[in-house]
C-alpha positions as CSV (number, residue, x, y, z in Angstrom):
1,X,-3.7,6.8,44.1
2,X,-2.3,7.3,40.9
3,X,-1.6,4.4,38.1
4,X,0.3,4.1,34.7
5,X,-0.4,2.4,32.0
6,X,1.2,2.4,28.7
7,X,-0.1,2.5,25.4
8,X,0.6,3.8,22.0
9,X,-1.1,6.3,19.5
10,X,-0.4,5.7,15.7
11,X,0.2,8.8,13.2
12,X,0.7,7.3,9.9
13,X,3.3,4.2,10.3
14,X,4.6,6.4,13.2
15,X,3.7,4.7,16.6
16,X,4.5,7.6,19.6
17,X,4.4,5.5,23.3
18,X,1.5,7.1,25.0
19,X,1.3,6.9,29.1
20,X,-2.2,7.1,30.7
21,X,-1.8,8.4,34.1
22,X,-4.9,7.8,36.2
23,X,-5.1,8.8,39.6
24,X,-7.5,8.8,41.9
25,X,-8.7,10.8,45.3
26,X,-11.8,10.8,47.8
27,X,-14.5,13.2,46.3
28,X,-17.7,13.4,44.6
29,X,-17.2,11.1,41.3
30,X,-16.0,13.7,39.4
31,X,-14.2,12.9,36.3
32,X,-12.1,14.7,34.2
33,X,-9.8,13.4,30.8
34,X,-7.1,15.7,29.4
35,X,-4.3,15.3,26.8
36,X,-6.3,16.5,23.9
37,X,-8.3,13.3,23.7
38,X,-10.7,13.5,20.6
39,X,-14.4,13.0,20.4
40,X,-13.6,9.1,20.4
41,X,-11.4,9.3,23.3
42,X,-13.9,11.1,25.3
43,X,-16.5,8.6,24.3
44,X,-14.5,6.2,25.8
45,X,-15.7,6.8,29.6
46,X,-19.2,6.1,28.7
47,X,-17.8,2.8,26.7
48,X,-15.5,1.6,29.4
49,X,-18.5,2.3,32.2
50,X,-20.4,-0.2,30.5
51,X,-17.9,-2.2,30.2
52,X,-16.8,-2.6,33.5
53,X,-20.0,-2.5,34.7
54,X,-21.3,-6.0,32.6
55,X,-17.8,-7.3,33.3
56,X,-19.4,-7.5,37.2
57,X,-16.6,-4.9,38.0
58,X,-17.9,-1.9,40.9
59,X,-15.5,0.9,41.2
60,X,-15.5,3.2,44.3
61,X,-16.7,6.8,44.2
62,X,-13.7,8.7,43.5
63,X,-13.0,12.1,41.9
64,X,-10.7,10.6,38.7
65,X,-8.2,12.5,36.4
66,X,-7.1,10.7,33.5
67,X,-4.0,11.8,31.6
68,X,-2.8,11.1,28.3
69,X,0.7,11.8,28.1
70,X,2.1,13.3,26.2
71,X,-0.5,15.9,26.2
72,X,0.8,18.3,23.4
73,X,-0.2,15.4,21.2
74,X,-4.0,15.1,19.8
75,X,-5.3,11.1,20.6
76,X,-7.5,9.7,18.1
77,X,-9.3,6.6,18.1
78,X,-10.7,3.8,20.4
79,X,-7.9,1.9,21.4
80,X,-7.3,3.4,24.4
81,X,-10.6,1.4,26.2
82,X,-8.9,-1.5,27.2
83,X,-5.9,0.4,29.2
84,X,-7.9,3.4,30.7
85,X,-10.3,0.2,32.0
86,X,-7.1,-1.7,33.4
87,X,-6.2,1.5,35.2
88,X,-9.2,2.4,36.7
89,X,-9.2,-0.9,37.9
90,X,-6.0,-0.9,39.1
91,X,-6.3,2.7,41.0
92,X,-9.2,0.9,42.8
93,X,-6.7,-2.1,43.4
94,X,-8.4,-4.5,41.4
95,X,-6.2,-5.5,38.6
96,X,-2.9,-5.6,38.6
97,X,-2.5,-7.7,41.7
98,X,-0.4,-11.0,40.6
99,X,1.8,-9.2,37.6
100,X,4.3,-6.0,36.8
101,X,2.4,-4.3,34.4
102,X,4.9,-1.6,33.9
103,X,6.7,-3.5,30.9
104,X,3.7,-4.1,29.3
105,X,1.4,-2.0,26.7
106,X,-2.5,-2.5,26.2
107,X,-4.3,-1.2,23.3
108,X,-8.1,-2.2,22.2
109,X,-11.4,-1.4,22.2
110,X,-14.0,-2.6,24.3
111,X,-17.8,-3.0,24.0
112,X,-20.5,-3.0,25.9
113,X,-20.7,-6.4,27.3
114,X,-16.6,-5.9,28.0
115,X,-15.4,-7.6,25.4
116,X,-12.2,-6.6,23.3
117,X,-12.8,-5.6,19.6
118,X,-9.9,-5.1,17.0
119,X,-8.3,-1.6,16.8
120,X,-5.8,-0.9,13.4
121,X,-2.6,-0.4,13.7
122,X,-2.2,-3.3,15.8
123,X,1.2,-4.4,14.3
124,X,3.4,-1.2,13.7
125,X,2.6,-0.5,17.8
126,X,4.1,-4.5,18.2
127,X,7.2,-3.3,16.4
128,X,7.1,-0.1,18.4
129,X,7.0,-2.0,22.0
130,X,9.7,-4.5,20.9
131,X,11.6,-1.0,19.9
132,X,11.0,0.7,23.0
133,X,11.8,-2.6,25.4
134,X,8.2,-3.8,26.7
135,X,8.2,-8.1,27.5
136,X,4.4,-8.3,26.3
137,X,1.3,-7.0,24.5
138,X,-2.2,-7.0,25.3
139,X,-4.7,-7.3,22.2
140,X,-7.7,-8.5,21.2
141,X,-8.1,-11.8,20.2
142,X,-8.8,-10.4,16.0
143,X,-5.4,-8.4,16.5
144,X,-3.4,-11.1,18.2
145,X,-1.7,-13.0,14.9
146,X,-0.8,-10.0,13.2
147,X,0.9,-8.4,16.2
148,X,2.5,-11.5,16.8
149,X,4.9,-11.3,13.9
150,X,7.3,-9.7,15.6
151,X,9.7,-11.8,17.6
152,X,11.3,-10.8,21.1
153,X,7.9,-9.7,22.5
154,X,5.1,-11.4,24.6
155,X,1.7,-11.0,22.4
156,X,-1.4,-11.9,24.1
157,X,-4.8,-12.0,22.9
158,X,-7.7,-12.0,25.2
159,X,-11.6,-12.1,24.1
160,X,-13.0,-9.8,27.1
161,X,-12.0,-7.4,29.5
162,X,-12.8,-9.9,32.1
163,X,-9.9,-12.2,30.8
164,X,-7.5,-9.3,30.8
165,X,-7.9,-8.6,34.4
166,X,-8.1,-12.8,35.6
167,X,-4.9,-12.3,33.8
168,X,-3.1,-9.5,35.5
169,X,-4.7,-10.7,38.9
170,X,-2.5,-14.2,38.3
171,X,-5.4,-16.3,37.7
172,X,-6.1,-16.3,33.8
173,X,-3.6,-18.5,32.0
174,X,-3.2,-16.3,28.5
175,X,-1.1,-17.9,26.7
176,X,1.7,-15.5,24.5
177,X,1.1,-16.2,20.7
178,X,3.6,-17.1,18.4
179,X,3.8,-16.7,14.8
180,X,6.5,-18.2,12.3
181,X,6.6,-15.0,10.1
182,X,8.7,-16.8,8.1
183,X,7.3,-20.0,7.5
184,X,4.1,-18.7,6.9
185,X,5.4,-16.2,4.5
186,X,6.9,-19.1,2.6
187,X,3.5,-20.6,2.6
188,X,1.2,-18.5,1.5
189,X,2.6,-16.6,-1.3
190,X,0.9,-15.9,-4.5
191,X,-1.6,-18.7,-3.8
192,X,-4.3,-17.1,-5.7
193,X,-3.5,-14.9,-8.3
194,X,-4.5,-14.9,-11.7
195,X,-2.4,-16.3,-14.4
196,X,-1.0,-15.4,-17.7
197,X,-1.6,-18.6,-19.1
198,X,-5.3,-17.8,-19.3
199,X,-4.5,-15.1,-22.0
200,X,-4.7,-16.4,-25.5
201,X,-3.2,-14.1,-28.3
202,X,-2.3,-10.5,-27.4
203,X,1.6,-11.9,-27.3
204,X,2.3,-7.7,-27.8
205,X,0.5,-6.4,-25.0
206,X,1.8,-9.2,-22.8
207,X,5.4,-8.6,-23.9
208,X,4.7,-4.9,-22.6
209,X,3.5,-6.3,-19.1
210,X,7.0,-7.7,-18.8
211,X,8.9,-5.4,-19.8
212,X,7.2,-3.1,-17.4
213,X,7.2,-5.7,-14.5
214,X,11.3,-5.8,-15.0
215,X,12.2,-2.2,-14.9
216,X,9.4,-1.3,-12.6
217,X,8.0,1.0,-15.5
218,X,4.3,2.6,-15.2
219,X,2.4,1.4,-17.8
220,X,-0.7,2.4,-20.0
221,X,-3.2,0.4,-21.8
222,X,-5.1,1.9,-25.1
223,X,-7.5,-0.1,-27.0
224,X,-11.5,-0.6,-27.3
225,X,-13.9,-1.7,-25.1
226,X,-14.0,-6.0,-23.9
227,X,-9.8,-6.1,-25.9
228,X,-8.7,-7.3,-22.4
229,X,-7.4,-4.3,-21.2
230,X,-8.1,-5.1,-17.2
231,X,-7.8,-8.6,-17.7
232,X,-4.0,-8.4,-18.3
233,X,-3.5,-5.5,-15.6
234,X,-5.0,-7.8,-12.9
235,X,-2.2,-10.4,-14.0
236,X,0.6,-8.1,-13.7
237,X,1.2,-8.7,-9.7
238,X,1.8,-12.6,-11.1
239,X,4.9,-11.7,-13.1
240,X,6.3,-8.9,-10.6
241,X,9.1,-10.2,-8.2
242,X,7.5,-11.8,-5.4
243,X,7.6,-10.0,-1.7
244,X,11.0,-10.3,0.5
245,X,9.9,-11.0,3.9
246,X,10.7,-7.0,4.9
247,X,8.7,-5.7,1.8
248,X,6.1,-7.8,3.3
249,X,6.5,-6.1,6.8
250,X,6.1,-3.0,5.2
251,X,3.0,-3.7,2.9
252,X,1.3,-5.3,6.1
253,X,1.8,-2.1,8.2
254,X,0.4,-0.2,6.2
255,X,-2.7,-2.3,5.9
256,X,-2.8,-2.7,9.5
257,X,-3.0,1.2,10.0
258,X,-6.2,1.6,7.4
259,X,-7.8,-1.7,8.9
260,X,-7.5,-4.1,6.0
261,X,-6.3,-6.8,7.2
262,X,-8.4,-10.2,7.9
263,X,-8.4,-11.7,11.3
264,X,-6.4,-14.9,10.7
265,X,-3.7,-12.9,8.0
266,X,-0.4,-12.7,10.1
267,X,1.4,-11.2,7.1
268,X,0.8,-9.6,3.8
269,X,2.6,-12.2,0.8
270,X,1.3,-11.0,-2.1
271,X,2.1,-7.9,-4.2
272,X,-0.8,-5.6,-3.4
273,X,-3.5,-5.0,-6.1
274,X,-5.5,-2.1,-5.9
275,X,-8.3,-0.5,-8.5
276,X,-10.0,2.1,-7.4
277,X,-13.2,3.7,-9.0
278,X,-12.7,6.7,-11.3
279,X,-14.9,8.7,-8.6
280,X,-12.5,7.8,-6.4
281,X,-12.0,11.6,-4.4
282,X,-8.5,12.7,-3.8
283,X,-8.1,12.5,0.4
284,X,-9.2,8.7,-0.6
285,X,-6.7,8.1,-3.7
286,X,-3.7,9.7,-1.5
287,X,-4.7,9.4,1.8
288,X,-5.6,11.5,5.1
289,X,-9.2,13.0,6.1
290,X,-10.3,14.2,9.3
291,X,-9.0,11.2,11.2
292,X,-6.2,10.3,9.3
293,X,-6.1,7.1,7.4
294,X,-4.0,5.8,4.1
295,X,-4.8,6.3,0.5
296,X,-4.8,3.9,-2.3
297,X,-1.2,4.8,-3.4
298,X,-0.2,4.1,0.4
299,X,-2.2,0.3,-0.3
300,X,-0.5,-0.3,-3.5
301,X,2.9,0.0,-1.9
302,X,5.2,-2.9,-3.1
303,X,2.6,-3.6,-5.5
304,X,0.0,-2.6,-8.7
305,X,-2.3,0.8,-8.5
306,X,-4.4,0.2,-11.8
307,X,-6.6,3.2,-12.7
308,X,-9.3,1.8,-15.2
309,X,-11.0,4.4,-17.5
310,X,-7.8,7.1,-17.2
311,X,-9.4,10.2,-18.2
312,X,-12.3,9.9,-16.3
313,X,-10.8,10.2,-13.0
314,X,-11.1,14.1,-12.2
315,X,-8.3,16.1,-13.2
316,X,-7.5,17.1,-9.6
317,X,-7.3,13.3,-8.6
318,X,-4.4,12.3,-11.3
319,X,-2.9,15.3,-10.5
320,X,-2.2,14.6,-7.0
321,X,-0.1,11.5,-8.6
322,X,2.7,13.3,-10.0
323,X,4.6,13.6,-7.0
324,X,4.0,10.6,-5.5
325,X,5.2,8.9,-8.8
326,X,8.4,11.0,-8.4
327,X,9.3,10.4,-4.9
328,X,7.6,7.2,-4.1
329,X,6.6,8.7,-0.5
330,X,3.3,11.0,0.5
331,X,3.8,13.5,3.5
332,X,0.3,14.8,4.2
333,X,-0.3,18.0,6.2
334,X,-3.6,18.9,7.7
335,X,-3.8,21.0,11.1
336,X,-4.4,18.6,13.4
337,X,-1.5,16.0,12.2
338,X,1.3,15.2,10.1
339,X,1.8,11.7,8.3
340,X,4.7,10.0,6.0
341,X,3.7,7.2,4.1
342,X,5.6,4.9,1.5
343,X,3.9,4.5,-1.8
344,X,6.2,3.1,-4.1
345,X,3.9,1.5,-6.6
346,X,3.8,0.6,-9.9
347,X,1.2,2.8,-11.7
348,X,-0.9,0.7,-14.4
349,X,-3.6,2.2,-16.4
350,X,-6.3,1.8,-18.9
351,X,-7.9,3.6,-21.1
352,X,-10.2,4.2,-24.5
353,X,-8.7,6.0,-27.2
354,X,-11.5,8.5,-27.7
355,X,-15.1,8.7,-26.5
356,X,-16.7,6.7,-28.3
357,X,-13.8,3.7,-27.5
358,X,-13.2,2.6,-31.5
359,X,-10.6,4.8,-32.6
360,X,-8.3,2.8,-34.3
361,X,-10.8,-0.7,-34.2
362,X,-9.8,-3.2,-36.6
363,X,-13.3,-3.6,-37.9
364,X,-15.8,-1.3,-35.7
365,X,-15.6,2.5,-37.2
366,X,-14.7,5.6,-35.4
367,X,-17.6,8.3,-35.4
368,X,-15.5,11.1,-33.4
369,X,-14.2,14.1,-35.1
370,X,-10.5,14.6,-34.2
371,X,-10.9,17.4,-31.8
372,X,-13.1,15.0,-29.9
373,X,-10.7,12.3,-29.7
374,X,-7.6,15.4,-29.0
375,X,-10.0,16.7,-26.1
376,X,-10.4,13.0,-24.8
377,X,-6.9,12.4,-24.6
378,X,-5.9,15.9,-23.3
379,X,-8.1,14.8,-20.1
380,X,-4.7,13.4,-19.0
381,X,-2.5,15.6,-18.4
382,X,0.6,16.1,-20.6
383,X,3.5,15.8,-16.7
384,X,1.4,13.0,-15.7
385,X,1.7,11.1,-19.1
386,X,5.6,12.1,-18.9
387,X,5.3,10.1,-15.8
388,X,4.1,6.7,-17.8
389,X,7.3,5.1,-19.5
390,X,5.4,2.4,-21.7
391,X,2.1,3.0,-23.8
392,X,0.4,0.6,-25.8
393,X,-2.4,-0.3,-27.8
394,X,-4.1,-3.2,-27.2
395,X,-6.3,-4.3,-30.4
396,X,-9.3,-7.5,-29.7
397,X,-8.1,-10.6,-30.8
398,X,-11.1,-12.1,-33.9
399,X,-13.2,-14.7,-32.7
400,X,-11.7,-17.2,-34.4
401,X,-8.0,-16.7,-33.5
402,X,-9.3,-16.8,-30.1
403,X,-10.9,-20.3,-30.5
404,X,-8.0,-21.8,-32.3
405,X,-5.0,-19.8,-29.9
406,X,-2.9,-22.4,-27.7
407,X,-2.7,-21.2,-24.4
408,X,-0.1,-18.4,-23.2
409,X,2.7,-18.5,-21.5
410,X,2.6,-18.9,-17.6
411,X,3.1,-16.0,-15.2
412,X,5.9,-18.7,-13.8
413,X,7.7,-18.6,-16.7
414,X,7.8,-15.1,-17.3
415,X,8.4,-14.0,-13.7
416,X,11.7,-15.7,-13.9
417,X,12.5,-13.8,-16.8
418,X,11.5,-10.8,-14.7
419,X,13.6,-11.8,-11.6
420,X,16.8,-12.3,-13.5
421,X,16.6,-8.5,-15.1
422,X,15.7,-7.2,-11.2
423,X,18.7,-9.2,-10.3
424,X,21.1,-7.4,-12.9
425,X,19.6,-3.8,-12.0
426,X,19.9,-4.8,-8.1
427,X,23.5,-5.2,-8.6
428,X,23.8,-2.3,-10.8
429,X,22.3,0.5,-8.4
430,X,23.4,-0.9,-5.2
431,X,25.2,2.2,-4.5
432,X,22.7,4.4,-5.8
433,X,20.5,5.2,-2.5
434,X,16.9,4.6,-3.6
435,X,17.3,3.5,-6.7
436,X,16.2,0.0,-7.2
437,X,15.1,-0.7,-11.1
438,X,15.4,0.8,-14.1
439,X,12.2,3.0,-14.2
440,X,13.6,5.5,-11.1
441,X,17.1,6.1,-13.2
442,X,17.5,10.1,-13.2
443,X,19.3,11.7,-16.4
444,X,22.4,11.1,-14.8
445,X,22.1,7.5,-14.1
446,X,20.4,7.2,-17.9
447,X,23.7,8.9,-19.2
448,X,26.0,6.7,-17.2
449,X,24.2,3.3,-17.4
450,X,21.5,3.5,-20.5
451,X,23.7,5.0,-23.2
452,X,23.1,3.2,-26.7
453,X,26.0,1.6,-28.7
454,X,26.3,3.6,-32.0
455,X,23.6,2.0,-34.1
456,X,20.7,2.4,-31.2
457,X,21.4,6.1,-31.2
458,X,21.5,6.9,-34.8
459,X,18.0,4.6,-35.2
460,X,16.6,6.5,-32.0
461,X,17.4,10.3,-33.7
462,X,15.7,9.0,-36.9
463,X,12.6,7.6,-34.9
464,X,12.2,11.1,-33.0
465,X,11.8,13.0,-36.2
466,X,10.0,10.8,-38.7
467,X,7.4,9.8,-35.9
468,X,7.5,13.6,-34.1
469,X,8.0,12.1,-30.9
470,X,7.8,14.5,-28.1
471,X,11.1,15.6,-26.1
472,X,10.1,14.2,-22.9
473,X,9.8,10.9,-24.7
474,X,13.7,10.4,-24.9
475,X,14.6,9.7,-22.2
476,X,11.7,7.2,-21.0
477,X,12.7,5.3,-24.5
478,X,16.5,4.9,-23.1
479,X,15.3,3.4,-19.6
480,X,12.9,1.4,-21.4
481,X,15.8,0.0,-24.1
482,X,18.0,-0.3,-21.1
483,X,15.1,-2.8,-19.4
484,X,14.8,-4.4,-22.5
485,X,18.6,-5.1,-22.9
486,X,18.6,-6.6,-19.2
487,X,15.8,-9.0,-20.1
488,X,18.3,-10.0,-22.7
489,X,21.3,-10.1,-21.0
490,X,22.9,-7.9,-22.8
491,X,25.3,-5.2,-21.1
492,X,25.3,-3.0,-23.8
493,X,21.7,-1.2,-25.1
494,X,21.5,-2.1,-29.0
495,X,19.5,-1.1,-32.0
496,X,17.1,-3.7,-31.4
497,X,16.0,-2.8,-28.0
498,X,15.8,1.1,-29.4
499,X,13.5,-0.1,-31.7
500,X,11.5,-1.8,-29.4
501,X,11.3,0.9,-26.6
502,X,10.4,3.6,-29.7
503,X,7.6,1.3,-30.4
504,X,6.1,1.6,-26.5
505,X,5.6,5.3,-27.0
506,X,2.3,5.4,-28.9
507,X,0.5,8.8,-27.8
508,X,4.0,10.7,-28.3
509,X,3.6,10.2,-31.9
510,X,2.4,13.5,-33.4
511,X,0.2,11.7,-35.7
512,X,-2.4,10.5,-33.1
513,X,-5.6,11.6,-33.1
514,X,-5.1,13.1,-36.3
């Protein structure tokens, strides 16, 4: 007898519909798998055995060919337990009795005792069988509320095999699951995150954090040890503009495919916020492995990857950055598979200004000689720093200033000062195909849209001599000025926000380290 059941294998945020043919003849219980399962796949017999076997399930001896189709394509993982179970069962005729399971997909993976455990990738294969036509999805119960965001499709989540089958016999009443992605979106955004208001002084640093949340610019953090450096980066995500309901989509797939998600989290509604460790290694900062999975540039799509301690990552590491920064997409190539994934991210960073972290300290002094601190900063390379539009140096705030400082400015406040410049640069690239803020302008887009009047340019020629600013420092000053101009709704990039922009470019000036 032969059986299909359909399923999906994820490569990436790719979902390819995956058909396991099962069929079934008199013979000596011989049983054979092909379709270039992997070393998971073909663990799965001895899983799904078990399975059926504590489920109080007895299949006939039968010689058994199993056949994932397409078979030019390698299968990884365990989500394929719950539907090469349902078609065993149903080649023996014992499932699939009371309903059509041909416009319906299965995915999950099953333990022991038969019951269902939570696979990734759960919701890009949702949006995949809505895509492709199929009325319903069976899930486990832990997958069931993120696969039932999408609308138009049947999601059902069952706690054991045994369910699944009661079900497709006609006697289990599973109920479909249904999600208000939008309600719940509207609900639970930014409920948590930490605000502005709790920083007292440092009114530079945070002007910095919103001029970089506005024009989307990558952003680095100088200054000594306990100044606040982090503490400010970790509020960044409260000032950004907050998800749209697809952004969201898209940031929740992508934590779907590495796992991340909770069991009761239907949809990702905050602006991602990740910080790996400096010995972070570079398949897990960008992503892939033997069994692919996404990096942390992948996870801090839509949102804030914040590399604390900059030079000591490993050269190799930052390297892989550049271009990810450029493109805002990773395509990662190993033999067995191939994988696209977004990563448009905002790249913050922290860092000391030499080893010894005091370089510069208002009242701590510097013991490093200045090839030291030129060594220190030369861990960073000079096209990845050319990749960072604002730099700034971020000085402790005295005791007693602290004590007697008024508390800042919400991250309420100053997001709608941020919203309004993403508004005007919205409207102003909305023929531009994949430009969306200020910080992705290319040199024609800074000609056409970021020229300064004539007093910015003569102040901006003076500034790149008498502080020997670097070449490549030109044009991020002119996106930068251009942000700033938007946050004052100005049309036309003045003096003023020259000035301002000139002053965000602290490790261009020849003088450092000096």
């Amino acid at each position: 007898m032969l059986v299909k059941i359909n399923t999906a294998a994820v490569n990436g945020l790719t979902v390819m519909p995956v058909f396991l043919e099962v069929n079934t003849a008199k013979g000596s219980g011989d049983f054979f798998m092909v379709g270039l399962p992997d070393s998971a796949v073909r663990e799965s017999r001895t899983r799904v055995e078990g399975a059926l076997m504590n489920s109080g399930f007895h299949l006939p001896q039968m010689k058994t060919t199993v056949n994932f189709a397409p078979a030019d394509v390698r299968k990884e993982g365990t989500g394929y337990d719950l539907p090469l179970a349902v078609g065993l069962l149903a080649a023996a005729g014992l499932a699939g009795t009371g309903r059509d399971m041909r416009r319906m997909m299965f995915v999950g993976e099953l333990g022991l005792d038969g019951s269902l455990r939570p696979v990734k990738g759960a919701l890009p294969i949702a949006v995949k069988a809505r895509e492709l036509g199929f009325e319903a999805l069976v899930v486990p119960e832990a997958n069931v509320r993120e696969a039932a965001v999408v609308n138009k499709l049947k999601v059902y989540g069952a706690g054991t095999l045994r369910q699944v089958v009661d079900f497709l016999n006609g006697g289990e009443d599973l109920r479909p699951t249904e999600v208000d992605a939008r309600a719940e979106f509207r609900g639970a955004q930014d409920s948590c995150l930490p605000d502005f208001a709790d920083v007292k002084g440092q009114e530079n640093v945070k002007r910095a954090c919103e001029v970089a949340a506005a024009g989307g610019h990558n952003l680095l953090l100088i200054g000594s040890p306990g100044c606040g450096k982090s503490m400010m980066a970790k509020r960044i995500p409260s000032i950004l503009p907050r998800l749209t309901l697809s952004e969201s989509l898209e940031t929740t797939q992508i934590h779907s495919v590495a796992g991340k998600l909770d069991r009761d989290v239907s949809l990702i509604s905050s602006r991602p916020f990740r910080s790996p460790h400096h010995t972070i290694s570079d398949v897990a900062l960008i992503g892939g492995g033997t069994s692919f999975r996404p990096g942390e540039i992948s996870l801090a799509h839509n949102g804030v990857l914040f590399l604390d301690e900059l030079p000591e990552f490993s050269r190799s590491a930052l390297e892989t950055l550049r271009q990810p920064l450029e493109d805002r997409v990773i395509t990662i190539s190993r033999t067995k598979y191939t994988a696209t994934l977004p990563c448009s991210f905002m790249l913050v960073a922290s860092m000391n200004p030499c080893p010894c972290g005091y370089y510069n300290h208002p009242s701590r002094r510097c013991g490093c000689m200045p090839g030291q601190i030129q060594r220190y900063m030369g861990r960073v390379s000079g096209p990845l720093m050319d990749r960072i539009d604002i730099q700034v140096e971020v000085t402790p705030v005295p005791l007693e200033k602290l004590a007697q400082a008024p508390a800042g400015e919400s991250s309420a406040a100053i997001r709608e000062r941020v919203a309004r410049a993403r508004v005007v640069q919205s409207e102003r690239f909305r023929d531009e195909e994949g430009v969306y803020c200020n910080a992705q302008m290319s040199a024609r887009l800074i000609e056409k849209y970021a020229r300064p009047d004539a007093g910015g340019a003569e102040l901006l020629g003076r500034a790149m001599k008498r502080l020997d600013l670097s070449a490549r420092a030109y044009e991020r000053i002119l996106k930068v000025a251009r942000t700033l101009a938007d946050l004052d709704g100005s049309a036309q990039t003045g003096a003023a926000h020259v000035a301002e922009a000139v002053g965000y470019r602290s490790l261009d000036r020849g003088s450092w380290g000096e």
